[in-house]
C-alpha positions as CSV (number, residue, x, y, z in Angstrom):
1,X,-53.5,-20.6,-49.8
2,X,-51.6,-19.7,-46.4
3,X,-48.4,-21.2,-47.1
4,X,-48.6,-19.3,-50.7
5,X,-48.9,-16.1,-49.1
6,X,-46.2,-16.7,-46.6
7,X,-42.5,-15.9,-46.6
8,X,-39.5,-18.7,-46.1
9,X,-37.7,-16.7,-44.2
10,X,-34.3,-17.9,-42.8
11,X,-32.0,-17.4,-39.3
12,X,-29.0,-16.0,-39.4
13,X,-27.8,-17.7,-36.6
14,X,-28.6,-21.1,-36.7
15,X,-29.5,-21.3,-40.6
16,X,-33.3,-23.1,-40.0
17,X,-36.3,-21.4,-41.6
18,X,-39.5,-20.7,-41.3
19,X,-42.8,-19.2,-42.4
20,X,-43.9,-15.8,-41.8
21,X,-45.8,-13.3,-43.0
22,X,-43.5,-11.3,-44.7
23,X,-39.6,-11.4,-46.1
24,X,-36.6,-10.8,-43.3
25,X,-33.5,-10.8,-44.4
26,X,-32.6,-10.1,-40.2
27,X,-34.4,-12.5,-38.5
28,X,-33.2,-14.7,-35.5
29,X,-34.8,-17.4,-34.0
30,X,-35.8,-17.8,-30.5
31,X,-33.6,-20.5,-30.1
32,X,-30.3,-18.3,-31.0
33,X,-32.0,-15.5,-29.2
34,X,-31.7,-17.4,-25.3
35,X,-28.0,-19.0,-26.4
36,X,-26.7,-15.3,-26.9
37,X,-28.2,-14.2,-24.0
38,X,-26.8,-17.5,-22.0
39,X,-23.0,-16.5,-23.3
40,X,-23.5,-12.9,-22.4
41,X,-24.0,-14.3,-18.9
42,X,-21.0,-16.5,-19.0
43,X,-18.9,-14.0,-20.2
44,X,-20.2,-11.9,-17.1
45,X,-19.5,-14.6,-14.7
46,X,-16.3,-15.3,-16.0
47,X,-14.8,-11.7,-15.7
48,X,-16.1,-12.1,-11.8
49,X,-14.3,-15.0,-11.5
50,X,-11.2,-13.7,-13.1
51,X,-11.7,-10.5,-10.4
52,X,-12.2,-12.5,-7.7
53,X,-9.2,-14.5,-8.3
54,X,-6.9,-11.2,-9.0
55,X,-8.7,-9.8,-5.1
56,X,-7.3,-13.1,-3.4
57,X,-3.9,-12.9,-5.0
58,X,-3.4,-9.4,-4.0
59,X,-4.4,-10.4,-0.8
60,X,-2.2,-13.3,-0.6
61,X,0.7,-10.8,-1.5
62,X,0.0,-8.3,1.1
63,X,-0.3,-10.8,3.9
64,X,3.2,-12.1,2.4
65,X,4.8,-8.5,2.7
66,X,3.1,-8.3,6.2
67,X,4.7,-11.7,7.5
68,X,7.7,-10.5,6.0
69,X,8.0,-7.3,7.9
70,X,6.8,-8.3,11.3
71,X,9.7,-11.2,11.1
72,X,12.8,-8.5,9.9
73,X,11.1,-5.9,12.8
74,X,10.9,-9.2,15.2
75,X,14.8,-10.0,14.4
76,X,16.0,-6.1,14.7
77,X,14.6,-5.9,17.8
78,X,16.2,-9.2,19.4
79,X,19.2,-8.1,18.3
80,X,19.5,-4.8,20.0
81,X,18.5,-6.5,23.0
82,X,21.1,-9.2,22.5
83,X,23.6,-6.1,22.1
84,X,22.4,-4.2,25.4
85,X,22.4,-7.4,27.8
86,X,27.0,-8.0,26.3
87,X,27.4,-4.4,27.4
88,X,25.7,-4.1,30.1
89,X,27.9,-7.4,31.0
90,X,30.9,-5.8,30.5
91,X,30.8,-3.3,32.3
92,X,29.5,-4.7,35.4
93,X,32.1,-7.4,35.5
94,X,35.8,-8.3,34.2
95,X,37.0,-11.2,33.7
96,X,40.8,-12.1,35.3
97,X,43.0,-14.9,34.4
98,X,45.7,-16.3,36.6
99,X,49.5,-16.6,34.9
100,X,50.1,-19.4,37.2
101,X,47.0,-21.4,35.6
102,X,44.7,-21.2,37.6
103,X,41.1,-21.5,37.3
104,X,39.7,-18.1,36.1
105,X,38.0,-15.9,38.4
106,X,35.1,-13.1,38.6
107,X,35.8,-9.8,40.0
108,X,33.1,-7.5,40.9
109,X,34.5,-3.7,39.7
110,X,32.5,-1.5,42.0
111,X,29.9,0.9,40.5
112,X,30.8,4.8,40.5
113,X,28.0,6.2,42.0
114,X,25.4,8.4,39.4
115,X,24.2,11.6,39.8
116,X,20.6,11.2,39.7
117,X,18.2,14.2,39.7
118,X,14.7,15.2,38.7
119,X,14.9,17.3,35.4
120,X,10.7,18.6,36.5
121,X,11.6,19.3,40.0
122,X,10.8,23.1,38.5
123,X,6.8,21.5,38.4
124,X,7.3,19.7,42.0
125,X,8.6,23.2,43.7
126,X,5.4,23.7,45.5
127,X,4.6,20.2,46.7
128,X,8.5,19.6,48.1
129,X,7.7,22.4,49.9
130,X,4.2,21.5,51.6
131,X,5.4,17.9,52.2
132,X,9.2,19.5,53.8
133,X,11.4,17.2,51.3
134,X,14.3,18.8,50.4
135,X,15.9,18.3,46.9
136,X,19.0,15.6,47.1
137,X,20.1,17.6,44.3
138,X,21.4,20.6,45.6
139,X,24.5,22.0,45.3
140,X,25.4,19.9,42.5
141,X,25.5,20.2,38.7
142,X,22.6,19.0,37.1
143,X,23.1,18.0,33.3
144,X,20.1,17.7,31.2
145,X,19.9,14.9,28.3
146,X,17.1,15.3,25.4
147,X,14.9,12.4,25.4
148,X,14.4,10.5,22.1
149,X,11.9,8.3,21.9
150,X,11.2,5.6,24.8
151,X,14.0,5.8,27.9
152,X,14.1,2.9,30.3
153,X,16.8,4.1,33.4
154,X,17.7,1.5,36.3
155,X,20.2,2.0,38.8
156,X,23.3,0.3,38.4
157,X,23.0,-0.6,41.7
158,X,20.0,-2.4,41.6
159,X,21.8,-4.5,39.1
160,X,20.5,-3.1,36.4
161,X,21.7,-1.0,33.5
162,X,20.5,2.2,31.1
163,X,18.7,1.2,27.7
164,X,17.4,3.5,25.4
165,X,14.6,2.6,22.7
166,X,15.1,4.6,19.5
167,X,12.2,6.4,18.4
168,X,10.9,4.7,14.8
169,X,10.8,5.8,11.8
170,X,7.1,6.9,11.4
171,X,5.3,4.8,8.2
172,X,4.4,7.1,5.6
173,X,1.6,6.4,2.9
174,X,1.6,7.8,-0.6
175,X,-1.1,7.5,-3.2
176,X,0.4,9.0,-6.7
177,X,-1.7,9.6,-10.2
178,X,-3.4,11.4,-12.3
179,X,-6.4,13.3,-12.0
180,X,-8.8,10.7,-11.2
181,X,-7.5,10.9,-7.7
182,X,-9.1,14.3,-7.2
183,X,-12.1,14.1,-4.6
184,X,-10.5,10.6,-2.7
185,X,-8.5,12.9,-0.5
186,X,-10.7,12.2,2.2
187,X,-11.4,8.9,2.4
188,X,-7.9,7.9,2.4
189,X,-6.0,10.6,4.8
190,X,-8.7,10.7,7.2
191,X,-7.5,8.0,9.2
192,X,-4.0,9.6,10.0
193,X,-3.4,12.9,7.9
194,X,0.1,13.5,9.0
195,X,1.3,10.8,7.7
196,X,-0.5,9.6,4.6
197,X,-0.3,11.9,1.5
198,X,-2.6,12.3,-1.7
199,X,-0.8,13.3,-4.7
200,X,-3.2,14.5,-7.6
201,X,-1.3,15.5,-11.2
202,X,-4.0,16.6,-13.5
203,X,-2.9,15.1,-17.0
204,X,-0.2,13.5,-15.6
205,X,1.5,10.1,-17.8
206,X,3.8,7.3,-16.2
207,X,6.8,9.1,-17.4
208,X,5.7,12.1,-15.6
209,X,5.3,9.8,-12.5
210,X,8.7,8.9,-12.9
211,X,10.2,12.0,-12.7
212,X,8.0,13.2,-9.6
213,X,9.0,10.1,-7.6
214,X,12.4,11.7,-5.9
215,X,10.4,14.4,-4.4
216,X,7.9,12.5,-2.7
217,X,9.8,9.7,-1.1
218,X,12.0,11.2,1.2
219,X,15.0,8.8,3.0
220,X,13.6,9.6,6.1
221,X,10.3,8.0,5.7
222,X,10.1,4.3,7.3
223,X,9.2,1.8,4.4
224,X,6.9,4.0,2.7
225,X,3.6,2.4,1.3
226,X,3.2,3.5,-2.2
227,X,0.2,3.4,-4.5
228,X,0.0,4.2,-7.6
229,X,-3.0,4.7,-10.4
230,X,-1.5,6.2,-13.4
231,X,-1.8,5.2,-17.6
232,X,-5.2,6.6,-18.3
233,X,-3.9,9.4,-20.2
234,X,-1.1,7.2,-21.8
235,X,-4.0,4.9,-23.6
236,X,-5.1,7.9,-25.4
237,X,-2.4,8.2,-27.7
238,X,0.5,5.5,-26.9
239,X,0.7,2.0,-27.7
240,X,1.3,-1.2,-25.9
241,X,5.0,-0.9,-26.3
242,X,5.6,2.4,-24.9
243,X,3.6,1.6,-22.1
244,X,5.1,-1.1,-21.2
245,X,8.2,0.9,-21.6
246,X,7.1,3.6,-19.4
247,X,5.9,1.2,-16.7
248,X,9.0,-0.8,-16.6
249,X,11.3,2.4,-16.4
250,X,9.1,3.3,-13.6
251,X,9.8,0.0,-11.7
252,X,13.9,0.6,-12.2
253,X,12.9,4.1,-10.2
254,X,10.8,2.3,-7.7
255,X,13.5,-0.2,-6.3
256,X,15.9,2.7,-5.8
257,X,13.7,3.1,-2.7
258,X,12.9,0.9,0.1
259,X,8.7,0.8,-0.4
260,X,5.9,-1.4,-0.3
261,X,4.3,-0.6,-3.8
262,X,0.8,-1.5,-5.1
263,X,-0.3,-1.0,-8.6
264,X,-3.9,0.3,-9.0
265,X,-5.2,-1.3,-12.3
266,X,-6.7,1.3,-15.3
267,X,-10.2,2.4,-14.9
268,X,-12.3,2.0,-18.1
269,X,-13.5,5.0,-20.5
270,X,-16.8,5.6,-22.1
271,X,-16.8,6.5,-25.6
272,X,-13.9,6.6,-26.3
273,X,-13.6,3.8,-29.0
274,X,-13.0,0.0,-29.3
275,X,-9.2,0.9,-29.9
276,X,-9.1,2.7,-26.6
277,X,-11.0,-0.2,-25.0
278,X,-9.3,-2.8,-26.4
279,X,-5.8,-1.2,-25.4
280,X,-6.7,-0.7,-21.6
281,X,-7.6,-4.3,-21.0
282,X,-4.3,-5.3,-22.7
283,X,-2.6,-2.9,-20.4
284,X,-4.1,-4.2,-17.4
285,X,-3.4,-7.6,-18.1
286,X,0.2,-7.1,-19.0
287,X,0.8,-4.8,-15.8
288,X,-0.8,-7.9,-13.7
289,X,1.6,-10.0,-15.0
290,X,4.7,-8.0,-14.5
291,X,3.5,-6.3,-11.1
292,X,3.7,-10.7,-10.2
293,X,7.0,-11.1,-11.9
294,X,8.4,-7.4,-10.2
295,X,7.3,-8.9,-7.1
296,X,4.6,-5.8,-6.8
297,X,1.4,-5.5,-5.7
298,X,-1.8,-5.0,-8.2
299,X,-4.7,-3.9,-7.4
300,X,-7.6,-5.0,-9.7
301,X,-11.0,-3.2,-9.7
302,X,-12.3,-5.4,-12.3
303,X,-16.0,-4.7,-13.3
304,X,-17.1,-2.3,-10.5
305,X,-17.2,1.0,-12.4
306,X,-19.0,-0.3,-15.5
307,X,-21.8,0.2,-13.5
308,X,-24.3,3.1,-14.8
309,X,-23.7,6.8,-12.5
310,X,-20.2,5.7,-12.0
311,X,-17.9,7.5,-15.4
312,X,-18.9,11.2,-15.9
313,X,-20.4,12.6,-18.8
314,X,-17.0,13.3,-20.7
315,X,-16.7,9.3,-20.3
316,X,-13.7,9.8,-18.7
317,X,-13.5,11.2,-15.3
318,X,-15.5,10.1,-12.0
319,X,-19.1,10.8,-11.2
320,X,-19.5,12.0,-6.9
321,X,-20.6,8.5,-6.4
322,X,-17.4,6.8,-8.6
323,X,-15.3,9.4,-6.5
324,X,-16.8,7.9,-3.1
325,X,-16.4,4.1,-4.3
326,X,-13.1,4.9,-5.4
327,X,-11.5,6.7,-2.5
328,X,-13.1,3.9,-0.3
329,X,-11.8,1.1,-2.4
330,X,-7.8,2.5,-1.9
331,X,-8.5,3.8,1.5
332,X,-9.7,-0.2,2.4
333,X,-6.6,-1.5,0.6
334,X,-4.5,1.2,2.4
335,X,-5.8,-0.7,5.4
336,X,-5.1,-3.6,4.8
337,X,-1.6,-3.2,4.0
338,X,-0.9,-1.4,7.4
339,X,-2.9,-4.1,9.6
């Protein structure tokens, strides 16, 4: 009697059936309900993988660009000494050669004697006075020379010479994109606001990016670090061909410069639409792959802002708290590609 009065129903999953009260033409089996659950989980750990792996890279690449800064700054820097020792040779001694044959031999050129004075002897008035020094100074002409940078001044006749350290170019930091940039100000100038830079264009596209690029680098900058988070606005309407387009005519502007340049992966949307979805992780893995050919720098933020309170309401821009784990996230990799 119970088996007449209950229902074959079958899974949809896995296809085996069973007895229940009642008809359902939806019904999955426990069975099918924990393997779903286990690839949800390995889908999970296998994006954190893939992010972990992207995090060491970019590592890797800074730590390269480092290495390979501190060994061009290391080889400058021997040279201009190698230059200042040969002069300062030559002109403390000439070398004479005999027309009979004779051995050669080295003749000291006596030193013309320097004018040396105090250029703050104005600050020292009062003391000279009290202590009954009189300034060596006096009576001759006194020429003044800007200092630039680091001076190191020995008297010739102490053997030594004059060398002057040039003042370096100062390292500037730039952080270019589109309005998701807004509120990040802080976290990323605070360390040295003169000479790091937050540029925020509401609405802006890579194309726009492009065209601002000139303006921001200027030629006196040393070796500028640039970082750039811009394409949000271009998923919206443009396909994977344009841009791609757009990002590769941006690279052809980039290597006009001399710059250190890091590529700050898309952020993901909230209702927006699969197609939307869909098009930003294709963008994201395409700009990994030719940030690695270009020899750039990308900077993945794989799964972090998923996370609920992160995306506003409009699904598109950054809650307070995304702002704070956003500007701390670029400030930390502005960090580590200065150390």
């Amino acid at each position: 009697m119970d088996a007449e009065r209950s229902a074959v129903v079958t899974c949809t999953g896995c296809a085996m059936f069973v007895f229940l009260p009642q008809d359902r033409s939806d019904f999955v089996c426990t069975k099918c309900k924990l393997i779903s659950i286990l690839e949800e989980k390995i889908q999970d750990l296998e994006k954190r993988v893939s992010t972990l792996r992207s995090i060491k890279e970019n590592e890797e690449f800074l730590d390269r660009r480092q290495d390979r800064l501190q060994r061009a700054q290391c080889s400058e820097d021997s040279e201009q000494a190698t230059q200042r020792g040969q002069k300062a040779s030559e002109d403390n001694w000439r070398h004479v050669t005999s027309r009979r044959g004779k051995s050669m031999r080295q003749v000291h050129v006596p030193e013309t004697p320097i004018q040396m004075s105090n250029r703050f002897h104005v600050l020292s008035t009062g003391t000279s006075a009290e202590s009954g020094v009189n300034d060596t100074s006096e009576g001759t002409e006194q020429k003044e020379t800007p200092l630039t940078g680091r001076h190191e001044m020995h008297s010739p006749r102490d053997g030594g010479s004059m060398t002057t350290t040039p003042k370096r170019r100062r390292r500037v930091v730039v952080v270019v994109g589109d309005s998701l940039l807004r509120g990040t100000e802080s976290s990323i100038c605070r360390p040295d606001r003169e000479n790091r830079e937050v540029c925020c264009l509401p609405g802006a596209r890579i194309h726009d990016v492009t065209e601002r690029l000139p303006r921001l680098i200027k030629p006196s900058d040393h070796y500028p670090f640039l970082l750039l988070h811009v394409g949000t606005n271009d998923t919206a309407k443009n396909d994977l061909e344009r841009i791609t387009a757009d990002y590769v005519a941006l690279g052809r502007r980039i290597k006009e410069f001399e710059v250190q340049v890091v590529f700050s992966s898309i952020l993901p949307v909230a209702g927006k639409g699969r197609g939307r979805d869909r098009r930003i992780v294709e963008v994201n893995e395409w700009l990994r792959r030719w940030c690695r050919r270009e020899e750039f720098g990308f900077f993945d933020h794989g799964m972090v802002f998923q996370e609920e309170g992160v995306l506003g309401r409009d699904g598109l821009h950054l809650t307070k708290r995304g702002k704070s784990i956003f500007g701390s996230r670029l400030a930390n990799l502005v960090r580590r590609a200065l150390n």
